[in-house]
N, C-alpha and C positions, 0 to 999 in steps of 0.2 A: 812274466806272470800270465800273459793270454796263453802261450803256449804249454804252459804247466797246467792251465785250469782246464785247456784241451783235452790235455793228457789223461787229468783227473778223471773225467767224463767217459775215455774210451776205456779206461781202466773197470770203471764202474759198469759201462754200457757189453762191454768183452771178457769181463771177470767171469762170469756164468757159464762162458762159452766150456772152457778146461772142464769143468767138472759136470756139464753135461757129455763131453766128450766121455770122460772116465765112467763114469756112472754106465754111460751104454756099455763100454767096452765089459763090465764087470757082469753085466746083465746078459749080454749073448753067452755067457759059464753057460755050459751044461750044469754045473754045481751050483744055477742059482735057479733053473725050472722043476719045478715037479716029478716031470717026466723023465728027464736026465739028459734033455737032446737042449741041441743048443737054440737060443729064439732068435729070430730074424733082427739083422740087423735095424730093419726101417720099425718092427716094434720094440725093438730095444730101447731107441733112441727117440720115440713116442714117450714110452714112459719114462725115460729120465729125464728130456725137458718137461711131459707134466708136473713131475717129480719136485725137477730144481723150481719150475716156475710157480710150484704151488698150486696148479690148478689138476683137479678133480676129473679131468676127462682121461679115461682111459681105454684103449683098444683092447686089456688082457683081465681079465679077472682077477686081479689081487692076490685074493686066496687062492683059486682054485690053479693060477698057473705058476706061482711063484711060491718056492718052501721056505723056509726058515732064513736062511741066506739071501734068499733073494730080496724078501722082504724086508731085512735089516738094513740091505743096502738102498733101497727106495727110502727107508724111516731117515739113513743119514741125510740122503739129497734132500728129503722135505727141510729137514732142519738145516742144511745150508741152506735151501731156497728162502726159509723162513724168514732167518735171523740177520742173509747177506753175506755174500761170500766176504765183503769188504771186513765186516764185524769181524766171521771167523777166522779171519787170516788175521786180523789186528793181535784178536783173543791169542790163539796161539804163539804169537809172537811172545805176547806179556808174558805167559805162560812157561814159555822158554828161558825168561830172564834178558829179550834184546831190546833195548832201548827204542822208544818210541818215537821218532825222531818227528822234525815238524812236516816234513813233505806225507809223511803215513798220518798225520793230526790232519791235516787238509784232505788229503784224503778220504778220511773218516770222516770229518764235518761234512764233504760235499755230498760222502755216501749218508747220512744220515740227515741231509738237507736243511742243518742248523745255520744259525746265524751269528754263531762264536764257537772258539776254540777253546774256551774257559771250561776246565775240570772234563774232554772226552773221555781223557779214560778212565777217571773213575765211573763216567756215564757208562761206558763202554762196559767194564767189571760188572756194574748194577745191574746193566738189560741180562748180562749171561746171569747174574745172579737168580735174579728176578725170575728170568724162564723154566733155570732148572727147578724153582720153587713151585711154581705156578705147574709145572708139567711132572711134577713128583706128585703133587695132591692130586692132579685128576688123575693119574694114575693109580692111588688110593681109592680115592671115587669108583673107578670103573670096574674094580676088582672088586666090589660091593656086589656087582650087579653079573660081572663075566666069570668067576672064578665058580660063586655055585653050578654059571649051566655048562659052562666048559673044561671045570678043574686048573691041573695047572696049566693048559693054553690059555686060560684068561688072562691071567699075567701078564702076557705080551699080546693079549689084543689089546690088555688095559694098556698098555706103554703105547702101543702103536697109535691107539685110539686119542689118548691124552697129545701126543705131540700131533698127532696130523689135526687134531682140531686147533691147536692156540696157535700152530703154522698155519689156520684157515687152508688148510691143503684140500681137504673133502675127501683123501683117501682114506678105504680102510680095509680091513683083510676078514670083515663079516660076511663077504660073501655079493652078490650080483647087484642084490635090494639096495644094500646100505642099511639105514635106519629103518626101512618101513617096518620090519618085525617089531620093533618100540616103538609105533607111534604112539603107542597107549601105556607107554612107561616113563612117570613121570624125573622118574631119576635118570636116567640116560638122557631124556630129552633136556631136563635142567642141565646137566653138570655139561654136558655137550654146549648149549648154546651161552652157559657163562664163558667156557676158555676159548668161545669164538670172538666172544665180547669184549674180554679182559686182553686177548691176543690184536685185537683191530682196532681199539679205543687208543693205542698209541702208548711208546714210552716215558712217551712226556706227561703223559697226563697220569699214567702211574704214581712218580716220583712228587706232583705236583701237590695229586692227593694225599698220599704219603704225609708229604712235608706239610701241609694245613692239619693232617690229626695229630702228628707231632706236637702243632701247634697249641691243640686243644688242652690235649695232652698235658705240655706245664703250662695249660694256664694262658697264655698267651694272646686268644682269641676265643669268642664265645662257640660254642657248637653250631649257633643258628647262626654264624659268620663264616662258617665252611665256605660255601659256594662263592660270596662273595672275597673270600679272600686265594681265590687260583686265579692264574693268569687269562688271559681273553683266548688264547687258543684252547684251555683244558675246559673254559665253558662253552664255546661256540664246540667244541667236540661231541661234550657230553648231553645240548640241547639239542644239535642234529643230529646227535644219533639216539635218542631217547623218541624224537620225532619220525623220523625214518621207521623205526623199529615198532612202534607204536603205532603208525598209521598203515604201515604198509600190513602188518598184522590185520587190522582193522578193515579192512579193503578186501584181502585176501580171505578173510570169514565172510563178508555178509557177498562177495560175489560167487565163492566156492561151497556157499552152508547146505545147498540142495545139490551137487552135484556127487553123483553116487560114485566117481571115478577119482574122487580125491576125498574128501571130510564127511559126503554124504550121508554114510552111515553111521558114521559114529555120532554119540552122544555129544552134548553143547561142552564138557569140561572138557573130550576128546578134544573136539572142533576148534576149540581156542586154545590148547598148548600145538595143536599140529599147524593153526595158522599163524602163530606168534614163530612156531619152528623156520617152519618158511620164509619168514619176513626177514630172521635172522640169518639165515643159512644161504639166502638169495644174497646176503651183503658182500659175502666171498670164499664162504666154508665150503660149500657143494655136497654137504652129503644133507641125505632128504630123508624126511618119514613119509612122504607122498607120493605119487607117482607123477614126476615131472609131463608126461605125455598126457595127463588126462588134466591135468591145470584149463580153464575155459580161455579164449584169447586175452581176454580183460585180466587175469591175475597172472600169466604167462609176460604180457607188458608192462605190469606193474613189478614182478620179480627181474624184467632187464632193466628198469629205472635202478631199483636197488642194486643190482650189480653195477651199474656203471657208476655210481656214486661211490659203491665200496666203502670199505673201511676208514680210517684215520692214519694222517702224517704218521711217518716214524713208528709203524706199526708193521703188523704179518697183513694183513688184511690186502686189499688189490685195489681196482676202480681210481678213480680218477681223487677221489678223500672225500671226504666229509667238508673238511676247511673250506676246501677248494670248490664246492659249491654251495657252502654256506656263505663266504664273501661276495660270491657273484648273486645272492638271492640279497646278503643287504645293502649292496652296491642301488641294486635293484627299486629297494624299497625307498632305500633315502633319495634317490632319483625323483621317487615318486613322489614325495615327499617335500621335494625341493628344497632337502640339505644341499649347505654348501660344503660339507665334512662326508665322507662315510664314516661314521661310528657304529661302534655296537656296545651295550654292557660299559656304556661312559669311557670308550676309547677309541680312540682315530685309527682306522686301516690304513695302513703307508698304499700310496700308489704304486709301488715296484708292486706291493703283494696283491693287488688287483687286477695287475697285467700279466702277473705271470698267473693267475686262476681262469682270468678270459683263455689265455693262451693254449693252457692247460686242457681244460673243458672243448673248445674249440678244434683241437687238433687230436684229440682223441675220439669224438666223434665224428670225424672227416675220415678218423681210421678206421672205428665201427662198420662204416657205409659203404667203405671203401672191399673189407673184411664181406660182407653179406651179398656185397654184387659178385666178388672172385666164385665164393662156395657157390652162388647160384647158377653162374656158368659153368662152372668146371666139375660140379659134383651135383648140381640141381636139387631137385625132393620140395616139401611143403617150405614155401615161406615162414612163417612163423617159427617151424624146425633149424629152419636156415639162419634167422635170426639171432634165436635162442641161444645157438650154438655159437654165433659168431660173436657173441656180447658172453658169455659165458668163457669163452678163449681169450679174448682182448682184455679183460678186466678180470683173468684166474678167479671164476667164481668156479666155476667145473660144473657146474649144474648140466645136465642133457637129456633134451627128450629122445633120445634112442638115435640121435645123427651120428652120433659118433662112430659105430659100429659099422654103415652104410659108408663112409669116408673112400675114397679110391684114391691112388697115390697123389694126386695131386690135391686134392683136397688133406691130406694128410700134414702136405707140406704146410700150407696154407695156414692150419690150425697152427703145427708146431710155431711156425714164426711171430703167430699173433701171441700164443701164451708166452714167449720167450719178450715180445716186444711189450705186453702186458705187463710182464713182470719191470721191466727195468726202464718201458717207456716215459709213464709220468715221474719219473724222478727224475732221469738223464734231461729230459725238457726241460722241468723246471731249473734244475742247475743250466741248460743251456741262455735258458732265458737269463737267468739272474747275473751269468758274465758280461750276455749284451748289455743288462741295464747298467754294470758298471763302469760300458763306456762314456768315455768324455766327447760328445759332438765336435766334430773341427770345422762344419758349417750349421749354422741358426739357419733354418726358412722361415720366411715370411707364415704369417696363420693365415689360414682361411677355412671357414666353416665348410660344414659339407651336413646337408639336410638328412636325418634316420627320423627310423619309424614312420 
């Protein structure tokens, strides 16, 4: 079993690799640039790891260097990167008619970081359900708003638009800006930052809501017993990231309300959908209505706090989850407190799931750190730029104040392996941790204190 669960891991941690391979190979087509000449290999394979890993930082302009073709095939990689090459290959399988056997169940459960094997693949069936439903309506959506000013090209911005948002991918084929031409529209800004919301708040908490209106539904439970009747992961999800989303909004207004290179000018209803934009869109989407470089230092650190937090378990979203440092903030508090329990919401947090969120949080910002001192030696530029970018890479938020362009090959690299380790870093950890913890000790040591704080 240790060596199957090894196995699991490198499966998961190396599944990515294949199909960013592919991905580049199909990108160097002359039948997939503009132009008709074929692209370099080292940005071929820039944008198919942003691609697969979900993150928003790009060397080539979307639109303006990739046609129809090329573009369809970045929309596929997002939506592998999105959903998990693990899911898609499961999916296909079923699809096929071949039996789902239990080493592909373990598999799936480790890629989806559950804690039973009970009913994956219908789990499995529901999330591709679930997507195609969820990334058909915004699709609907965005043809409200694309199809008047573009005709039928809107069509496929609306598709391209709709899945790279609820993939939290931040790519899109509008051209250099991204969002900023709609900052002041409220429909794109809305429908945009719900399929960032509904795509990072997790599948499990989908399902969780689902099954409580159900519940309403016959009767079962009062309406004003929703909330308390979801599991402690779908409300610790949905309080940190109503909090997050909320404040960081909130921060982002009254430090950006006079500055003329972001919200300045615009009016106060402008001002608070463009900083609620932000707050969102900093969690792991990447596409902006503002202009990342003119952000002040203070909402530029407040938009890496939100990126390295990121989205939720079992979601598209990036960052290190929501869970995972909501447990370590009530760890925190009941410390403080001088609980002998961590609880939250009248339930006990197991100590494996404590250990593996220190662990988590811990070793991803060791990577950050690690990440920001490479790019400042090997590719230099403003600190802050440097940061930005390196917390924007590591935690596939794609967000960038103009570094990415300046990149020189070795900083090239450097990105590429943090969005690839971004993407499949806090998961492969945390299953790493959670094999140790199922080890059995074959020696007890003695305790002995050791003085913190």
């Amino acid at each position: 079993m240790k060596h199957f669960h090894l196995t699991t891991t490198r499966m998961i941690v190396f599944g990515f690799l294949p199909v960013i391979l592919a991905g580049t190979v199909l990108l160097m087509l002359p039948i997939c640039s503009v132009s008709g000449n074929s692209t370099s290999f080292s940005d071929a394979l820039f944008t198919s790891t942003a691609s697969v890993s979900i993150t928003g930082l790009m060397l080539l302009d979307t639109s303006a260097h990739w046609n129809f073709f090329g573009q369809f095939i970045i929309l596929i990689l997002i939506q592998c990167g999105g959903l998990g090459i693990i899911t898609m290959t499961t999916y296909a399988m079923v699809l096929a008619g071949r039996k789902v056997s239990l080493k592909d169940r373990l598999l799936l459960q480790d890629s989806f970081n559950l804690n039973t094997m009970s009913g994956l693949v219908e789990f499995l069936l529901n999330i591709m359900k679930g997507t195609f439903i969820v990334e058909g309506i915004g699709t609907v959506c965005y043809m409200f708003a694309f199809v008047p000013e573009y005709g039928i090209k809107g069509i496929w911005f609306s598709v391209f638009m709709a899945v790279s948002a609820f993939c939290n991918a931040g790519i899109d084929v509008l051209g250099s800006q991204s969002l900023v031409p709609y900052a002041g529209n409220p429909w794109i800004n809305v429908v945009t930052m719900l399929l960032v919301i509904v795509g990072g708040i997790g599948f499990i908490v989908w399902w969780d809501i689902i099954g409580a209106i159900k519940k309403v539904y016959n009767k079962e439970i009062y309406r004003g017993r929703i909330f308390k009747s979801l599991s402690l992961h779908s409300k610790v999800v949905l309080v940190s990231s109503t909090i997050l989303i909320a404040g960081g909004a909130f921060l982002i207004f009254i430090i950006e309300y006079n500055n003329p290179e972001t919200i300045g000018n615009f009016n106060v209803p402008k001002k608070i959908m463009a900083s609620l934009f932000q707050s969102v869109t900093s969690r792991s989407s990447g596409f902006f209505t503002i202009p990342q470089k003119g952000l002040r230092d203070a909402s530029a650190m407040i938009s890496m706090v939100l990126m390295f937090v990121g989205g939720s378990s079992v979601g598209t979203a990036g960052g290190v989850k929501t869970t995972t440092v909501a447990v370590l903030f009530i760890t925190a508090m009941c410390v403080v407190k001088g609980s002998e329990e961590i609880s939250a919401f009248k339930r006990r947090i197991p100590i494996g799931t404590i250990r593996k969120a220190l662990s988590v949080v811990l070793f991803s910002f060791i990577a950050l750190l690690v990440v920001i001192c490479l790019l400042s030696v090997v590719n230099g530029g403003d600190f802050m730029d440097v940061s930005y970018e390196a917390a924007a890479a590591i935690t596939t938020s794609g967000l960038s104040r103009g570094y990415t362009d300046n990149l020189n090959q070795a900083g090239r690299i450097i990105v590429m392996i943090c969005m690839y380790l971004g993407r499949v870093g806090p998961i492969s950890m945390a299953i790493a941790f959670s094999e140790g913890g199922r080890k059995k000790p074959m020696i007890v040591y003695a305790e002995e204190d050791v003085t913190v704080g």
